[in-house]
C-alpha positions, 0 to 999 in steps of 0.5 A: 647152117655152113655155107660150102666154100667156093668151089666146092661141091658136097657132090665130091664128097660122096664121089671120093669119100665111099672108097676111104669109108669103105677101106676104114671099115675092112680095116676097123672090122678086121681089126676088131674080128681080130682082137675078138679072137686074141680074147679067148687066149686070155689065162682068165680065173675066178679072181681075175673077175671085176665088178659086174660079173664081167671077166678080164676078157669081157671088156676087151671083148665089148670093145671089139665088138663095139670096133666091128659095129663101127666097121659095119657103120662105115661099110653102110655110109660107104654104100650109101656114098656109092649109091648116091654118087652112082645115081649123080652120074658124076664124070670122074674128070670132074674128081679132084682134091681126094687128099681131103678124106685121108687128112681127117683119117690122120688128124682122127688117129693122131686125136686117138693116140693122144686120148690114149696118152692123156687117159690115165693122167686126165682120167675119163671125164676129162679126156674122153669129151676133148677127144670126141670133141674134136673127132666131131669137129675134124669129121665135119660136126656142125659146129663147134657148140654142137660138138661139145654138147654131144661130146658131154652127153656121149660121156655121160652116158658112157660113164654112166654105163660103165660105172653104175651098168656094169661096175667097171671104175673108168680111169678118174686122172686129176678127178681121183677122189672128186668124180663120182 
């Protein structure tokens, strides 16, 4: 188990970190609500369907769904950090270093842009673990063994989904030919 540095006080944490959760779920819900709609302005025929029965708009659509599910997820560990902090009693004088929530939201979307940038050249099972990995590990994942076996497992298991649950072929990159 880690040891908090010196001076440090995981109390702080949930003083100062539910209004960051709280302004990342209005944003992640906003813009999944958004997306959503933009979906229905898809010119989508019988020969735009893929595998599965799903149509050009349904993955789009899964996936804004899925960012409004994180919103909501965000908006309830935001609670949850009021209601505790609320509950120390904590004096706001005692509130410092607040820079630390909005340096591992930035690290978080510079991690996402580089997925992004690195998903059709290293393909899905290589990217998407090394991304998950390292979001763990800026998000404060217990370490980095831990970060790495959920990283594989939530690839797998998205892989899996995708491929054999609804028959949409994920980017394969430098696997092309070898990934099953």
């Amino acid at each position: 188990m880690r040891e908090p540095a010196a001076g440090a006080r995981p109390d702080r944490e949930r003083e100062t970190g539910w209004r960051t959760d709280l302004a990342a779920s209005l944003v992640s819900m906003g813009l999944g609500a958004w997306l959503f709609r933009e979906t229905f302005s898809f010119s989508v025929t019988a020969s735009e369907r893929v595998g599965g029965g799903i149509d050009a708009a349904g993955y789009p659509r899964l996936l804004a769904g899925l960012t409004v599910l994180l919103g909501l997820a965000l908006a309830a560990r935001a609670l949850w950090k009021w209601r505790t902090a609320q509950a120390a009693a904590l004096p706001a004088a005692e509130a410092e270093g607040r820079g630390g929530g909005r340096l591992r939201a930035a690290l978080s979307f510079a991690v996402l842009l580089l997925y992004t940038v690195l998903l059709e050249p290293l393909g899905f099972l290589l990217a998407t673990p090394l991304a998950v990995g390292v979001l763990l590990r800026i998000t404060g994942g217990r370490g980095a063994v831990h970060a790495a076996i959920a990283a594989v497992a939530f690839t797998v298991a998205i892989f899996v989904f995708f491929r054999y649950g609804v028959n949409i072929v994920l980017p394969e990159g430098l696997l092309r030919g070898i990934s099953p």
